[in-house]
N, C-alpha and C positions, 0 to 999 in steps of 0.2 A: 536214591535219596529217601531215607525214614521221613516217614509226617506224624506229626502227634494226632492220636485218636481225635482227640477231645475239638480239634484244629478241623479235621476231617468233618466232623458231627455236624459241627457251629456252620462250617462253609457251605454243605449239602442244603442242611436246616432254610439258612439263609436264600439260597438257589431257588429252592423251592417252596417260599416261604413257608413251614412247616412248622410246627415246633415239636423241640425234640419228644417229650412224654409221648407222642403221636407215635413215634417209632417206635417205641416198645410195646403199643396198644396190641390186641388180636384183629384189627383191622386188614381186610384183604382189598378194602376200594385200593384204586390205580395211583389215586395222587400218595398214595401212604406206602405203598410197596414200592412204587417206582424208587423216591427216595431213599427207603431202607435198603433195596437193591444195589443202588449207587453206594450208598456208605458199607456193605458188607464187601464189593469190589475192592474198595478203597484200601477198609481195613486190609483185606487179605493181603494186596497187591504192595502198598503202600507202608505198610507197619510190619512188626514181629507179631502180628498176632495170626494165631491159628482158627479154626475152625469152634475148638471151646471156648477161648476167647469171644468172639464174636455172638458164639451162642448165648455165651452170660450175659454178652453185654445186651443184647435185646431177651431174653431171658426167652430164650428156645430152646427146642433139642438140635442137638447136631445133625443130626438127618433135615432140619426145615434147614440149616445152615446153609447144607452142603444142594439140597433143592433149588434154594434162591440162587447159588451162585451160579448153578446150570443154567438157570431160565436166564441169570444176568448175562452171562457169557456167549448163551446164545443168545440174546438181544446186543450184545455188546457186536463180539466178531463172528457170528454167524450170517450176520445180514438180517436178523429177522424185527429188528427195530431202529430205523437209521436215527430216529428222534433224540432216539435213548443212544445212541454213539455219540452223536453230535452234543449230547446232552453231557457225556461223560469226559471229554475230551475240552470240552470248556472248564466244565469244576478243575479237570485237572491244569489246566492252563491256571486258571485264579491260582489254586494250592503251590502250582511249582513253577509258572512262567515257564513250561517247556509244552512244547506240540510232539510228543516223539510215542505216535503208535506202536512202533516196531519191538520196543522194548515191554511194553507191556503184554504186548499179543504173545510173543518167547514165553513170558512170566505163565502167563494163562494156559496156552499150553503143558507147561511142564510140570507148574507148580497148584495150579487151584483147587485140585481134589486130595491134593496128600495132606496129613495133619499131622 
């Protein structure tokens, strides 16, 4: 199931009350990356969009892209942040009223570094 970007942004935003312009900042604090982390997942996982895509839309290089989504991934299914699972697994619950890890963790595997 496709989710509109824009659907994605606003849900996260919300989550974690943020506001969007924050996410595009050069900000590295925890409450601003955490976020942006979650909606770069999102994106990849979740939409047709790619690695450039993503990068435009917070207006990075592909390499920070392709960085966050390692540290998300390993926060996500590596164990190394159960906060941020638990964290991620809710949004997607709001976004899709589905709890189904399995499908994603396949996704991530196979598909999160190819562009």
């Amino acid at each position: 199931m496709k989710i509109n970007p824009d659907v994605i942004i606003d849900e996260i935003c919300e989550y974690y009350d943020i506001d969007r312009l924050l996410l595009k900042s050069s900000s590295r604090k925890r409450s601003i990356i955490k976020p942006r982390h979650q909606i770069m997942l999102f994106m990849r996982i979740h939409t047709d969009f790619r690695h450039e895509d993503i990068s435009k839309y917070f207006n990075r290089k592909r390499a920070n892209v392709t960085h966050g989504l390692r540290r998300a991934n390993d926060r996500l299914f590596q164990g190394a942040d159960p906060e941020f699972r638990k964290e991620y697994f809710e949004i997607k619950y709001i976004l899709t009223g589905k709890r189904e890890p399995a499908t994603d963790e396949i996704f991530m595997e196979n598909d999160l570094y190819e562009s």
